[in-house]
VEXZABA-987215 format. One line per field, with one value per residue (C-alpha): x negated, y, z negated; residue number from 1; residue in one letter. Coordinates in Angstrom, 1 decimal. Each point is the difference from the previous one (the first is absolute). Layout:
N
u = X,...
v = Y,...
w = Z,...
seq = NUM,...
type = A,...
This chain:
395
u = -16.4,0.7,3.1,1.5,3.7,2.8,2.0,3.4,1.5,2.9,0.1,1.6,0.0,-2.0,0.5,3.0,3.9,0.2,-3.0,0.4,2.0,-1.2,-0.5,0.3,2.1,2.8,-1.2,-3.7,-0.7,-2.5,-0.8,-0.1,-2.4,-2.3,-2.0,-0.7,-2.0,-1.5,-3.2,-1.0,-3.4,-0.8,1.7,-2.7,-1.2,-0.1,0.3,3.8,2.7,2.6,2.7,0.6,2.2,-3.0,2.2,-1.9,-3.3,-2.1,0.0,3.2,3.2,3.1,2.2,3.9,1.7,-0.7,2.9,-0.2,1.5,2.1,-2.8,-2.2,-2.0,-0.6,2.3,-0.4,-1.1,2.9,-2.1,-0.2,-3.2,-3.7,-2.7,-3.5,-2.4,-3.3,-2.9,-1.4,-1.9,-2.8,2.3,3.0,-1.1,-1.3,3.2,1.8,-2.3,0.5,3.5,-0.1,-2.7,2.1,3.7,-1.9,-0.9,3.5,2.0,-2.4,1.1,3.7,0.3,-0.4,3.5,1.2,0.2,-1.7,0.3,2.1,0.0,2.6,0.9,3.4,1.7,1.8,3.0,0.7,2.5,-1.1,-1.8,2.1,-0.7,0.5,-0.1,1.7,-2.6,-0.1,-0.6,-3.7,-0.5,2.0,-1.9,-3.3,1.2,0.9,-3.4,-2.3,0.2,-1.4,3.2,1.9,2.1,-1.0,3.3,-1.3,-4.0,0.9,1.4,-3.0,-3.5,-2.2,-4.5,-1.1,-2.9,-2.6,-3.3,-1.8,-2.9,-2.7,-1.2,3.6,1.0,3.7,1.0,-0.9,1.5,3.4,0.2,-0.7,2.4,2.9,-1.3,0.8,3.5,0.8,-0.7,1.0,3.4,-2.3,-1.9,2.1,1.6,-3.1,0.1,4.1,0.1,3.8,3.2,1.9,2.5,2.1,-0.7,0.8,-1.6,0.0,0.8,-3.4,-4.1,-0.2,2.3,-2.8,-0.9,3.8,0.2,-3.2,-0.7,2.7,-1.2,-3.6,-3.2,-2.3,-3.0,-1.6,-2.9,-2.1,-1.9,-2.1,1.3,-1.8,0.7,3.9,0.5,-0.8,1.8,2.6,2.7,-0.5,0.6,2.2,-2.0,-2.5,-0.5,-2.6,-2.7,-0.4,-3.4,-2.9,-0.2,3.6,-0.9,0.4,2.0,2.6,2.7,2.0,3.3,2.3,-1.0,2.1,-1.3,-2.7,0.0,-3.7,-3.6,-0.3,2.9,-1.2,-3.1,1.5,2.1,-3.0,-1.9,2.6,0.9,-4.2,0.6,3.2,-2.0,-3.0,2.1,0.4,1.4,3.2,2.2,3.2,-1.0,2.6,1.5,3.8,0.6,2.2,2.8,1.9,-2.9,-1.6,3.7,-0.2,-2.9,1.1,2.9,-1.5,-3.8,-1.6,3.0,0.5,-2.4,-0.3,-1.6,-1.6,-1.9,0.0,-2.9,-1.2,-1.2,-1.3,-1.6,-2.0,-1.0,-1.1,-2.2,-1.7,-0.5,-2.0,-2.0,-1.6,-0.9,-1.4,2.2,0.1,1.1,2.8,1.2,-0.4,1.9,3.2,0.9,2.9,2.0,-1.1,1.9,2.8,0.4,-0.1,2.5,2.1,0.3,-0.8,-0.9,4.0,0.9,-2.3,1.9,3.1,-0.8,-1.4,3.5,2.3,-2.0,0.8,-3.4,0.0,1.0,-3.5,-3.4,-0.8,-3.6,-2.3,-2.9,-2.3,2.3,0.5,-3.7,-1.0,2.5,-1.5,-3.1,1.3,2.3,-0.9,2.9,-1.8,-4.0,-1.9,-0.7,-3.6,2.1,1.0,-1.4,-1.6,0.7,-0.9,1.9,-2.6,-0.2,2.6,-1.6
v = -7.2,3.7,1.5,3.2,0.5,2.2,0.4,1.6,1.4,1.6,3.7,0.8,2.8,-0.5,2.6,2.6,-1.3,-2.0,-2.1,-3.0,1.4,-1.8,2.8,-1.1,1.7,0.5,2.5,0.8,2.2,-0.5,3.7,-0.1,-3.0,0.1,3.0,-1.4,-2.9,1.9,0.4,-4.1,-1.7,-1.7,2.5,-0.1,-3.8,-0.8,-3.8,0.4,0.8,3.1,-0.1,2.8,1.9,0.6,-1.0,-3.8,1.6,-0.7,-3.1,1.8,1.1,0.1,-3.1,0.0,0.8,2.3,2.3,2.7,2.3,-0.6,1.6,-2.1,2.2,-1.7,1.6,-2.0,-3.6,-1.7,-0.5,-3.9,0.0,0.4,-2.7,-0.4,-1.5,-0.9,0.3,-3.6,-1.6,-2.7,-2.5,-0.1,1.4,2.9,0.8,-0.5,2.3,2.6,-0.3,0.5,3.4,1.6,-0.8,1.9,2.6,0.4,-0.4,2.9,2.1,-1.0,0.1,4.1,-0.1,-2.2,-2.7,-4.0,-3.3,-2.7,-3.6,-1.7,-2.1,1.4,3.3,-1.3,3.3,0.6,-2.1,1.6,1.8,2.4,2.4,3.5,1.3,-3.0,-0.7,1.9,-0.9,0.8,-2.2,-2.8,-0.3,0.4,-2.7,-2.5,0.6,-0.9,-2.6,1.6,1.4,-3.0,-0.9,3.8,-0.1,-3.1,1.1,3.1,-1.6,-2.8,0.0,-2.3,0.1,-1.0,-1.9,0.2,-3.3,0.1,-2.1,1.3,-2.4,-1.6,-0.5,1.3,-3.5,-0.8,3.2,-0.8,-3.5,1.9,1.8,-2.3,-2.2,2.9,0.6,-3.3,-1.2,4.1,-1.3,-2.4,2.2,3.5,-1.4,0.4,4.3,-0.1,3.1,1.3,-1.6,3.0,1.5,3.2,0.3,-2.9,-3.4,-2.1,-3.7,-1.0,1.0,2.2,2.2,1.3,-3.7,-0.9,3.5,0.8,-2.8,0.2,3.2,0.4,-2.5,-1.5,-0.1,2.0,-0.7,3.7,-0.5,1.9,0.6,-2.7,-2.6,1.4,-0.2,-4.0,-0.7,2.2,-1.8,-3.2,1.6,2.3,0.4,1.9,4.0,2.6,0.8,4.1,-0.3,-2.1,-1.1,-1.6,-2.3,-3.6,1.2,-2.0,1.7,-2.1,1.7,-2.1,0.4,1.7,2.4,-1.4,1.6,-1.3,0.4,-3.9,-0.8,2.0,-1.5,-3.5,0.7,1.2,-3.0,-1.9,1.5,-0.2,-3.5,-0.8,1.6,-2.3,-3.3,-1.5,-2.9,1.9,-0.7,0.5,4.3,1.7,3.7,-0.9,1.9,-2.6,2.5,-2.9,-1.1,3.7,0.2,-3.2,1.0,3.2,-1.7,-2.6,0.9,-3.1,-2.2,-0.8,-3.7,1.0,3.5,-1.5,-2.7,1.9,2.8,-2.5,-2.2,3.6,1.0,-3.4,0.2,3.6,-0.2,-3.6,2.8,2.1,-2.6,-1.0,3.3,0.2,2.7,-0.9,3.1,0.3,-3.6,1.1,3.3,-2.4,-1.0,2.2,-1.5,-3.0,0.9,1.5,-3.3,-2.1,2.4,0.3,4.0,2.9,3.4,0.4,-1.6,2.5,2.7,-1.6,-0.8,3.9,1.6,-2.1,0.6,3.8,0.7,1.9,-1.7,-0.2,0.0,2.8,2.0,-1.5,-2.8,2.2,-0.2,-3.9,-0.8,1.8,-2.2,-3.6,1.1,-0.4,-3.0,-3.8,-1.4,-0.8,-0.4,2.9,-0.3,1.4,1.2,3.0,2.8,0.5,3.4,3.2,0.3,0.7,3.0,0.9,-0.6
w = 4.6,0.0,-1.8,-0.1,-2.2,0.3,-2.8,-0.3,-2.8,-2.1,-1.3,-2.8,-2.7,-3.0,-2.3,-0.8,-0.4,3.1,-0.9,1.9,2.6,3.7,2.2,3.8,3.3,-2.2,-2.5,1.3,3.7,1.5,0.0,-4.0,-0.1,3.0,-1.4,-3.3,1.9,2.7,-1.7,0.1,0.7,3.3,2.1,2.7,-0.5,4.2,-1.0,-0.6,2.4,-1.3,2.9,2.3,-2.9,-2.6,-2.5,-0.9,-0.2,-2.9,-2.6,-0.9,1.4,-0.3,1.7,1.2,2.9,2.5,1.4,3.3,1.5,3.2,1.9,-1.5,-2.6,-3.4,-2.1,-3.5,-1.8,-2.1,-2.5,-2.0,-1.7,0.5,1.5,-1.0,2.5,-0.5,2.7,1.4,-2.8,0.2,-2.2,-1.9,-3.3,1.6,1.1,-2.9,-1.9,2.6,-0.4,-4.0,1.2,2.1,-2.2,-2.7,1.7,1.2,-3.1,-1.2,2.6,-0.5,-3.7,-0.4,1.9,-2.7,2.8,-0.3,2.0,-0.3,1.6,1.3,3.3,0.8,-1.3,-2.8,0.2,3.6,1.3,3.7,1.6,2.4,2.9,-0.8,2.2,2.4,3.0,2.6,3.3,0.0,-3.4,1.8,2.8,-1.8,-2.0,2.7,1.4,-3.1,-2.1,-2.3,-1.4,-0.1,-2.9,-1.4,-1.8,-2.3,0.3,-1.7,-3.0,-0.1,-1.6,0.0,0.7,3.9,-0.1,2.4,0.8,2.8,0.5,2.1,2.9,0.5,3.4,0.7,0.3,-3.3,-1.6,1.8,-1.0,-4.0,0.8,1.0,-3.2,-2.1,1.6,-0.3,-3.4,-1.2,-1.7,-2.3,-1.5,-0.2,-3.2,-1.7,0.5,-0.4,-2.0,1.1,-1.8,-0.1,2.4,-0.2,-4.2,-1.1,-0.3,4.1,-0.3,1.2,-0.5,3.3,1.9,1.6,1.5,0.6,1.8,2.3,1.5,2.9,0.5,-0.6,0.9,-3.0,2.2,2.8,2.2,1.5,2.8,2.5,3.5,1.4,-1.7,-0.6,4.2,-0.6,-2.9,-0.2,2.1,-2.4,-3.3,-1.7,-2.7,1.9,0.0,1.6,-2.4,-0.5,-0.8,0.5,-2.8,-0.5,3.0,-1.8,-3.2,-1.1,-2.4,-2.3,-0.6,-1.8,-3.4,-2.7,-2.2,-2.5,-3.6,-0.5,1.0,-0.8,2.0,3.0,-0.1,0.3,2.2,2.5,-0.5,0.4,3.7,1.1,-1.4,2.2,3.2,-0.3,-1.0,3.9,-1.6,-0.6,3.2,1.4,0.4,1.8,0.7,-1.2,-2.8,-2.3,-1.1,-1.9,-1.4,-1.3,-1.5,-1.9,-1.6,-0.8,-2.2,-1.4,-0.1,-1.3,-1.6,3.6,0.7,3.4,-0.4,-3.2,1.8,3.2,-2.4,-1.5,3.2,1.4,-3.1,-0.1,4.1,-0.9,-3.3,2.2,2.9,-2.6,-1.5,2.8,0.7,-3.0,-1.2,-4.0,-0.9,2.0,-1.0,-3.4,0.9,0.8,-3.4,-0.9,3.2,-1.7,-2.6,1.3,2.0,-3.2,-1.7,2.8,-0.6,2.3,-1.0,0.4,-3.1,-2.2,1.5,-1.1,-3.3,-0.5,1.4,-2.3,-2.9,0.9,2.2,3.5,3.2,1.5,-1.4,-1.9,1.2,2.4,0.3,-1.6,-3.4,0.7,0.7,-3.6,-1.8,2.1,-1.7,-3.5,1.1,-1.0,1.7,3.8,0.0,1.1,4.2,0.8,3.5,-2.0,-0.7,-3.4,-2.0,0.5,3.1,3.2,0.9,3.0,3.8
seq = 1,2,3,4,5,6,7,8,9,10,11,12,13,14,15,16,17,18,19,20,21,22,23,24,25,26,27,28,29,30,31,32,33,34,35,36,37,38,39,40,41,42,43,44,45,46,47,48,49,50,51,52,53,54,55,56,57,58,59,60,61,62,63,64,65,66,67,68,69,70,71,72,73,74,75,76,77,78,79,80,81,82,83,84,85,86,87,88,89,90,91,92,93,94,95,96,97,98,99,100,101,102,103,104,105,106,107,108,109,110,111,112,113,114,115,116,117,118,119,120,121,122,123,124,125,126,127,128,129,130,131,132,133,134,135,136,137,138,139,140,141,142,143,144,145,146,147,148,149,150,151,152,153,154,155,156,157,158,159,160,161,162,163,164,165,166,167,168,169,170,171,172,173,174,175,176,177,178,179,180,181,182,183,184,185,186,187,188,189,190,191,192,193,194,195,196,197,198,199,200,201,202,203,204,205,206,207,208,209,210,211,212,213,214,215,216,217,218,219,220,221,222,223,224,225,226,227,228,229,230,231,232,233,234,235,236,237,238,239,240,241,242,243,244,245,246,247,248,249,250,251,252,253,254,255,256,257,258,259,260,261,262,263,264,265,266,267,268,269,270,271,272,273,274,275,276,277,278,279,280,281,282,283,284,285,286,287,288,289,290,291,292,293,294,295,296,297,298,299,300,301,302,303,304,305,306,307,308,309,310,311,312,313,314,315,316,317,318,319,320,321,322,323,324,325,326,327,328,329,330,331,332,333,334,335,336,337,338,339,340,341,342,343,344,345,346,347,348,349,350,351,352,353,354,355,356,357,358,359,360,361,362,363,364,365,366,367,368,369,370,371,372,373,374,375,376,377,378,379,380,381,382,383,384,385,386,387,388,389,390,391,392,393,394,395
type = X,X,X,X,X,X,X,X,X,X,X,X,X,X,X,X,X,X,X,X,X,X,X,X,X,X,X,X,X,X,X,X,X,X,X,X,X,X,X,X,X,X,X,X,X,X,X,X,X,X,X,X,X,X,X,X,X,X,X,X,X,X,X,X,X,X,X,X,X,X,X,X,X,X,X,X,X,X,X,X,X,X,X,X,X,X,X,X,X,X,X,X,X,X,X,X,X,X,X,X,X,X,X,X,X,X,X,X,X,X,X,X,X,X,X,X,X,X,X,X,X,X,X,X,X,X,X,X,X,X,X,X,X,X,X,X,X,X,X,X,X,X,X,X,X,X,X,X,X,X,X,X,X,X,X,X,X,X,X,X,X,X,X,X,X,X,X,X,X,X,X,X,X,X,X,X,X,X,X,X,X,X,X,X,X,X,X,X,X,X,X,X,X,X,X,X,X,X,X,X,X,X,X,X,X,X,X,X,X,X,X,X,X,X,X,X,X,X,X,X,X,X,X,X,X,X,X,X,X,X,X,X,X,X,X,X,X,X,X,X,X,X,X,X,X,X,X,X,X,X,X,X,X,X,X,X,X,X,X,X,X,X,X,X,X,X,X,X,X,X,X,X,X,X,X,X,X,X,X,X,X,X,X,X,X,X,X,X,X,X,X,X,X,X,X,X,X,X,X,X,X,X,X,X,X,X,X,X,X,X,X,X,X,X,X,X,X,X,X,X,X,X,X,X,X,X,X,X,X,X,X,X,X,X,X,X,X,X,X,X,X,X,X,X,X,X,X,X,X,X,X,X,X,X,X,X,X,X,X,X,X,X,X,X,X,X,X,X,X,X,X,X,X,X,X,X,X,X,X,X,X,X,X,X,X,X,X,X,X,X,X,X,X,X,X
């Protein structure tokens, strides 16, 4: 099964008096930061779309909200952090290796500006996001038009990696019915990536504001397919949209996830999805998206027996799913949601423990500084799904 990743992230300042400091649309233009990542690899790779304003080009760019003017012109990019994304790899470990490549070559660039990353699944200061300018009438009717910029006003305070398995030789019918699998069992299994329990500075009374907030605005999974196939199946889901290039044709991009503070976790939590696709014996898939019950996870992660057995019933159908493919490694790859079910943590509760014993509000540096100390770490077996040090060189 292919993968490709995109992964958002914090900036923040790393050096001088304001170390620390998260820099986002309320203290960072766009015209400051955009020409200290112009120069950025993949810039003319044709295997990934960049959108008709040039701005997501590259396996980096810069990720918030796009304002115009009323005539229509771009006129500037609120700006909430910076997204990685990987070109299509073969498997899942390739893909998390070219992830680690490119971050490091990014946080080179960055840190000569005293600038780093930081991970976190919902800014942890902003109570909102406002317009300001308000909308006007051009961005509103843009707006009503594409989907894409729904819920922008929560979007631009969330983070959180898209993940993206296709499967080459799968009919559309069997990518849909993957799809609606993933939709529906989604409030399971986002616990295991809650990685937000903070709102507007201070500590938020459950594991994810980001879960509790996006869903009703946002979809966890989307389906890309050709023209074709889109004419036929396009009045029978709403989880379908037109591919951009060839190559997207069949890709299905998982959406739901919270940010994820390790290599190790990300890795799980991709086999766990190519799992969840190929277990049939998982039923009832729908398009619905559960508001109520994303929001009961988000407050009571896995202390809830419902959303408790609920992962663990999914987690079970998915590791069979990759036995029988004969995918050891990735069964093997599952163990720290394992774990995390036995514990009945999420990521959420590290993140909690590190801000009241005076630490940051999100995780501090990015997976390349996480996947250096899971190499010196005892505490969870070493996965043979991840990569093995020195880093790859970047694609």
């Amino acid at each position: 099964m292919h993968c490709g990743i995109e992964f958002e992230y914090l900036l923040i300042d790393r050096t001088g008096p304001t170390a620390g400091r998260i820099r986002d649309f309320s203290n960072l233009p766009f015209t400051t930061i955009q020409p200290l990542l112009e120069r950025r690899p993949g810039r003319g790779d044709p295997g990934l779309a960049s959108g008709d304003l040039g701005i997501r080009s590259g396996y980096w760019y810069l990720e918030g909200d796009e304002r115009f003017l009323p005539d229509g012109r771009f006129h500037t990019l609120a700006v909430k952090g910076v997204e990685i994304r990987t070109p299509p790899a073969e498997d899942v470990a390739q893909a998390v290796a070219r992830l680690l490549a490119i971050e490091q070559q990014l946080s080179d660039q960055l840190a000569p500006h005293g600038l780093g990353l930081g991970i976190v699944g919902f800014n942890p200061l902003r109570a909102i996001y406002p317009f300001d300018p308000p909308l006007n009438p051009w961005q509103q009717a843009l707006r009503q038009a594409d989907r894409g910029y729904d819920g922008s006003h929560i979007s631009t305070l969330s983070y959180g990696p898209d993940i993206n398995l296709s499967l080459p030789g799968w009919t559309a019918t069997h990518a849909l019915a993957a799809a609606r699998r993933l939709n529906r069992y989604a409030p399971y299994i986002v616990p295991f990536s809650f990685h937000s329990p903070f709102a507007a500075g201070a500590l938020w009374p459950g594991y994810s504001r980001r879960s509790y907030e996006r869903p009703r605005y946002r979809p966890a999974v989307k389906l890309y397919l050709g023209a074709a196939e889109l004419t036929t199946w396009g009045p029978r889901s709403q989880l379908l949209y037109p591919a951009r290039l060839p190559r997207e044709e069949g890709r299905i991009e998982f959406k739901a996830f919270d940010a994820l503070p390790s290599p190790r976790l990300l890795t799980a939590l991709c086999h766990l999805l190519e799992g969840i696709c190929l277990a049939d014996e998982l039923a009832a898939a729908d398009e619905a998206c559960d508001l109520p019950l994303y929001r009961r996870a988000a407050l009571t992660g896995f202390d809830d027996p419902h959303i408790h057995t609920g992962a663990r019933e999914v987690l079970a159908c998915a590791k069979g799913a990759l036995l029988r493919q004969g995918a050891t490694t990735a069964v093997r790859a599952l163990a720290p949601l394992e774990q995390l079910l036995a514990e009945r943590r999420t990521p959420a509760h590290s993140l909690r423990e590190q801000y009241c014993a005076g630490g940051a509000m999100y995780h501090e540096g990015g997976l390349v500084a996480a996947y250096e100390q899971e190499l010196t770490t005892t505490r969870l077996p070493p996965s043979s799904s991840t990569p093995t040090s020195p880093l790859p060189a970047p694609p």
